[in-house]
ZAROKE-108548 format. One record per residue (C-alpha): residue number from 1; residue in one letter; z, y, x. Coordinates in Angstrom, 1 decimal. Layout:
BEGIN
{NUM,"a",{Z,Y,X}}
...
END
This chain:
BEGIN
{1,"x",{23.4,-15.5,-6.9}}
{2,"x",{20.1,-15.2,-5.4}}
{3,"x",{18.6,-12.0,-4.2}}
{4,"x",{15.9,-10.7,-6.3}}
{5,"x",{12.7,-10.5,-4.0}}
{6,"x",{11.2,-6.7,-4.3}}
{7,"x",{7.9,-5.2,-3.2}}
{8,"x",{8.1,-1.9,-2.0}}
{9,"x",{5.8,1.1,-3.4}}
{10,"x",{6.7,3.9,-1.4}}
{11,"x",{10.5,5.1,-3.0}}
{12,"x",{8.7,7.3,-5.8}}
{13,"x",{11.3,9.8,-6.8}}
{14,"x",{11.9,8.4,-10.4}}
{15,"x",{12.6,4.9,-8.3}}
{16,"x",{14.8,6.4,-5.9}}
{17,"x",{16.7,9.2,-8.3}}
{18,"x",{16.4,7.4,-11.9}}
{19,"x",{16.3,3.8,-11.2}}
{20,"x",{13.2,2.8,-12.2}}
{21,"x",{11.9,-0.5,-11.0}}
{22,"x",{10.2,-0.7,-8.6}}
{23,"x",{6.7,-3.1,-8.4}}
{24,"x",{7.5,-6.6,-8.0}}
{25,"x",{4.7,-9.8,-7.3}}
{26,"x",{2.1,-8.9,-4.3}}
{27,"x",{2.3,-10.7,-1.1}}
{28,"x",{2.1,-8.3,2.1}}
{29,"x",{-1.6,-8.1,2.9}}
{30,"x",{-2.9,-8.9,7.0}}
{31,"x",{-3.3,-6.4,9.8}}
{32,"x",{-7.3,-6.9,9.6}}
{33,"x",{-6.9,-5.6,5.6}}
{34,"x",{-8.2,-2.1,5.1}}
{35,"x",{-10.1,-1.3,2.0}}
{36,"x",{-9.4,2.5,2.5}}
{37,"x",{-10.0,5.8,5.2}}
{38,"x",{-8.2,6.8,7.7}}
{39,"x",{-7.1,10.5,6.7}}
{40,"x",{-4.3,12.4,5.1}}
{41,"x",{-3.1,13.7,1.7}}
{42,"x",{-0.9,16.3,-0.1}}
{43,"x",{0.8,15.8,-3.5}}
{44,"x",{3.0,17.9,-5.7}}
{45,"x",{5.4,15.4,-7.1}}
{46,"x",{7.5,16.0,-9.9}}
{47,"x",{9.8,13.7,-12.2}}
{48,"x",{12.0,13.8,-14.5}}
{49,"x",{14.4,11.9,-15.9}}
{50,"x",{14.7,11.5,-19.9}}
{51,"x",{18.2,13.5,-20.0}}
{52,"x",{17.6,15.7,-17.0}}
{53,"x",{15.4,19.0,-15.5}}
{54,"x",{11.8,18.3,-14.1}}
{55,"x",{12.0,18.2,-10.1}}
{56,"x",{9.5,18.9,-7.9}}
{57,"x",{8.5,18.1,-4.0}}
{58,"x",{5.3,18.3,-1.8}}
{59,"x",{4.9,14.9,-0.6}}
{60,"x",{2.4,14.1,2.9}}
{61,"x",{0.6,11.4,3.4}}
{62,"x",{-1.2,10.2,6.5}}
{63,"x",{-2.4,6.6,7.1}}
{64,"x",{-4.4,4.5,9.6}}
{65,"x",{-5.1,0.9,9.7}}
{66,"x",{-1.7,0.3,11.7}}
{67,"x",{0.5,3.3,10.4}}
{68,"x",{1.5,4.8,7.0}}
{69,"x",{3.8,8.1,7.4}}
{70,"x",{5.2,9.8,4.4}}
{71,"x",{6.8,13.1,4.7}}
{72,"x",{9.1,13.3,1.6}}
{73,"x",{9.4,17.0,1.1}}
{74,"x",{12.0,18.6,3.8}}
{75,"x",{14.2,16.4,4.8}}
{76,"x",{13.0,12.7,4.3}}
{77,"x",{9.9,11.0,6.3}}
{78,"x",{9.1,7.0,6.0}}
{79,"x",{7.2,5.8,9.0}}
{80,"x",{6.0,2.5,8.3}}
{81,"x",{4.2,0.9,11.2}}
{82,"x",{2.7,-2.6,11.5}}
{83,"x",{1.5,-5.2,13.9}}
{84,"x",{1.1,-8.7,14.7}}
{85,"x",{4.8,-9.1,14.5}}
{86,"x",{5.2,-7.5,11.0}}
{87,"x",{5.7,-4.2,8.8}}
{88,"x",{8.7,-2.5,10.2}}
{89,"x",{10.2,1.3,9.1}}
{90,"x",{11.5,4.5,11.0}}
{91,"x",{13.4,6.8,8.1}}
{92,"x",{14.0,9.7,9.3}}
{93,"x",{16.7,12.0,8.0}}
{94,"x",{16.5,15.2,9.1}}
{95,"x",{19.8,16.6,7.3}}
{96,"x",{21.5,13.9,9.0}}
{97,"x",{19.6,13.7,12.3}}
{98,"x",{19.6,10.4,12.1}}
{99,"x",{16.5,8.1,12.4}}
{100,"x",{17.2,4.5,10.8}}
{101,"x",{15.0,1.6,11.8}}
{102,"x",{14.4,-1.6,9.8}}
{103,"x",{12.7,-4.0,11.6}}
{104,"x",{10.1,-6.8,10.3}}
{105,"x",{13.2,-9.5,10.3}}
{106,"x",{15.6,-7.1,8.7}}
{107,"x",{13.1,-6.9,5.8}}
{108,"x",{12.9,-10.6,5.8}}
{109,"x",{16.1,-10.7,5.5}}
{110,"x",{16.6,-8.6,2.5}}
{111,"x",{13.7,-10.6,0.8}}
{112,"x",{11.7,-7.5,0.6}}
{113,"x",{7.9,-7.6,0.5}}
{114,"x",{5.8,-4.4,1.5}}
{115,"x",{2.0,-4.4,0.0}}
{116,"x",{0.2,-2.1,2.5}}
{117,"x",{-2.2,-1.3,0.3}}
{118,"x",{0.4,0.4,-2.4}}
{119,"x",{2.1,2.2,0.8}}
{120,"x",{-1.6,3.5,1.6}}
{121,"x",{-3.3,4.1,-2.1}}
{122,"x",{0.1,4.4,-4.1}}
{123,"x",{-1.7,1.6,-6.2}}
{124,"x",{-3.0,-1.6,-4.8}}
{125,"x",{-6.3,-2.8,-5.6}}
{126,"x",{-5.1,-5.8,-7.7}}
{127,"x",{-2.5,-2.8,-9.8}}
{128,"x",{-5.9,-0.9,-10.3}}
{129,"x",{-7.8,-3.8,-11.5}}
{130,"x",{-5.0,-4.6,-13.7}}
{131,"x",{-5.3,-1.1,-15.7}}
{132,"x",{-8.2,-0.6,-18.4}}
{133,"x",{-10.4,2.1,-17.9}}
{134,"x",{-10.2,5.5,-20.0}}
{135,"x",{-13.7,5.2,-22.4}}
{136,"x",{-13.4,8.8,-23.1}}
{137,"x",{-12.6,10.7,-19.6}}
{138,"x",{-14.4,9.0,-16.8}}
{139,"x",{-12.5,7.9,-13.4}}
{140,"x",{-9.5,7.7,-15.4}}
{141,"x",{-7.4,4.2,-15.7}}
{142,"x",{-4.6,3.6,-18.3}}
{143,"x",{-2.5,0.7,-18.9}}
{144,"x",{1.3,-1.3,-18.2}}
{145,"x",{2.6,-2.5,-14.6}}
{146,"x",{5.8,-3.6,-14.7}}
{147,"x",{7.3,-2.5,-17.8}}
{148,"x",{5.8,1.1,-17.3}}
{149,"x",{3.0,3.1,-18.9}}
{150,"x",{0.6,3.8,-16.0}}
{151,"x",{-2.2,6.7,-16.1}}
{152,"x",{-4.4,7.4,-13.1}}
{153,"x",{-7.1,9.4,-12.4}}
{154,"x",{-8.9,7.6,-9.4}}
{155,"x",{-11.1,8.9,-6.6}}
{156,"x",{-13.0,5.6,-5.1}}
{157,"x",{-14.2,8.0,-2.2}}
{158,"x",{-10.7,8.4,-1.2}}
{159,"x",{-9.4,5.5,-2.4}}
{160,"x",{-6.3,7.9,-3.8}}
{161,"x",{-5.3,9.1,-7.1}}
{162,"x",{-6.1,12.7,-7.9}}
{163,"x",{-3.3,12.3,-10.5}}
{164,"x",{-1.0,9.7,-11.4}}
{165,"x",{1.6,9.3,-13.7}}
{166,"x",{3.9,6.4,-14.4}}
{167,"x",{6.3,6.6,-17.3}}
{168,"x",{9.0,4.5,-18.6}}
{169,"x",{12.0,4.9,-20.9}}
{170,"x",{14.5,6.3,-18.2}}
{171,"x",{12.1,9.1,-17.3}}
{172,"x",{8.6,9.8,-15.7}}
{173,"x",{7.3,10.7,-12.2}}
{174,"x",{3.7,12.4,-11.6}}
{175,"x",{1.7,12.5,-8.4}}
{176,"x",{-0.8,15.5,-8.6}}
{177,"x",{-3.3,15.6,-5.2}}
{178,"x",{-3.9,18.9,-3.5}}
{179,"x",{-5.6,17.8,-0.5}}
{180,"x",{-7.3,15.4,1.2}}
{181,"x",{-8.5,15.8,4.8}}
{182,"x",{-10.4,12.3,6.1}}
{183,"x",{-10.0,11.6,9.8}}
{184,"x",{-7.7,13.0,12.1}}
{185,"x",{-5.3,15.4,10.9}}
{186,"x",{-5.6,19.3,11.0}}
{187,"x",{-3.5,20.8,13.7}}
{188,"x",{-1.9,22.7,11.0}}
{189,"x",{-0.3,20.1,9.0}}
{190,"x",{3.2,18.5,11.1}}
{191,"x",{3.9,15.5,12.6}}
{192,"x",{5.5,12.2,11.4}}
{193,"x",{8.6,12.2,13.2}}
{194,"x",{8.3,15.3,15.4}}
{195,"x",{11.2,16.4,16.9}}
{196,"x",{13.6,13.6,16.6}}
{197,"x",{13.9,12.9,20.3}}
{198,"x",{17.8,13.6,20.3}}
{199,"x",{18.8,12.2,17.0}}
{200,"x",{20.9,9.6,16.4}}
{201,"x",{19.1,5.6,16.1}}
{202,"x",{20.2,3.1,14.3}}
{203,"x",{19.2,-0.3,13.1}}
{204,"x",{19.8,-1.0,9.4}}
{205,"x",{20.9,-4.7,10.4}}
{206,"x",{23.8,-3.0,12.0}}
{207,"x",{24.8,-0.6,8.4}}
{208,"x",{27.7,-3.3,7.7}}
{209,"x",{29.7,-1.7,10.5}}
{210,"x",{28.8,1.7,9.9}}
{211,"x",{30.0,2.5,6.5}}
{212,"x",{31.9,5.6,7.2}}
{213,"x",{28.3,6.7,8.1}}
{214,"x",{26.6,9.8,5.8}}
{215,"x",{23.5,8.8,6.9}}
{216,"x",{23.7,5.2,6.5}}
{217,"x",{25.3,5.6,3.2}}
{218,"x",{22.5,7.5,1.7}}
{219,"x",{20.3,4.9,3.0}}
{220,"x",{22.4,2.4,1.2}}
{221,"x",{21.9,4.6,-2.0}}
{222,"x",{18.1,4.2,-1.1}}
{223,"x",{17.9,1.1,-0.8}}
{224,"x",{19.9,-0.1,-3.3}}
{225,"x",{17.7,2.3,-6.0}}
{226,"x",{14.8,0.8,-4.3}}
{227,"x",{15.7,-2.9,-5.4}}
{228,"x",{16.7,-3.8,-2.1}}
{229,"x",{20.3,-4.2,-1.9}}
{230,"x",{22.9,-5.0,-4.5}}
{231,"x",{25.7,-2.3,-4.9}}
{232,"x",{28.3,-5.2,-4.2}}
{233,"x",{26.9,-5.9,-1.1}}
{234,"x",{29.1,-2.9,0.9}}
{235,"x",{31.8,-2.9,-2.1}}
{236,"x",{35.0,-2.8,-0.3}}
END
């Protein structure tokens, strides 16, 4: 059986709780690609799945042309860093203390492709295109990707949703924008990956000896509800 070959948004709550699939289609775009500002972002994210309670986190973005860092609520930060050798990925899990890399051949390996642009934006340029806009509320953007209904009210200045929402029949998930700060990020607002200087590293190519691992098992669970892994790959 061949591996299905998924593009990765950014692990959107709904994906990584509920399931829901995940983009699929867009080739990983070239170092020198950059139709966006440097700066950084705050969202309230919520979801819910269609039998369960609404959720809430406050999600942190901060991007430059060679580094993407998402700080997923408390205890979850994606560090996705690129260069002429590839997109690789730091996840750090601070419940854990663990900090679990996945290098540009690991991805490769897992047939995985990563659209910078969606990692940056949230939608890629070619998923904005692709929805219709909203006649009767202007900036707004409606229409289907991927088997879900997709609503987004864009600011071009930003190149960033002010609110997005993506719905499908498992449940929804809804990115609300609180802030945006272009440039270099306020002294205020933490660092991607602060503080992990004595935590545990380890390589996801190595997770196939490490399954008594908590942290590599919920990274298993992650990937796996990211389209990434089968179940059966680790099934005893």
């Amino acid at each position: 059986m061949h591996a299905h070959r998924r593009q990765l948004l950014i692990g959107l709550p709904a994906l990584l709780v509920m399931g829901l699939q995940p983009l699929t289609g867009h080739a990983a775009n070239t170092p020198d690609e950059r139709p966006w500002p440097n700066g950084q972002a705050r969202f309230r994210v919520s979801w819910q799945a269609t039998s369960g309670k609404r959720q809430q986190q406050i999600w942190l973005l901060q991007r430059s042309a060679q580094a993407i860092s998402w700080i997923k609520g408390e205890h979850t930060e994606d560090l996705w860093r690129r260069d002429a050798s590839g997109i690789r990925l730091a996840r750090v899990m601070r419940a854990e203390r663990h900090v679990l890399r996945y290098a540009a051949g690991e991805f490769a390996a897992l047939q995985v492709q990563i659209d910078w642009d969606a990692l940056a934006c949230l939608l890629s340029p070619k998923e904005l295109a692709a929805l219709a806009p909203w006649p009767a509320r202007r900036g707004w953007r409606q229409g289907q990707l991927d088997g879900e209904a997709v609503t987004v009210h864009w600011d071009a200045q930003a190149a960033l949703p002010w609110r997005l929402t993506r719905r499908s029949g498992k449940g929804q998930v809804q990115f609300e924008r609180l802030a945006w700060v272009p440039g270099s990020p306020p002294a205020t607002w933490p660092e991607p990956g602060a503080g992990t200087n004595d935590f545990t590293q380890l390589d996801a190519a190595d997770f196939g000896d490490m399954a008594d691992n908590l942290a590599v098992q919920r990274a298993r669970m992650l990937d796996e509800r990211a389209g990434w892994r089968h179940p059966h790959e680790h099934a005893p």
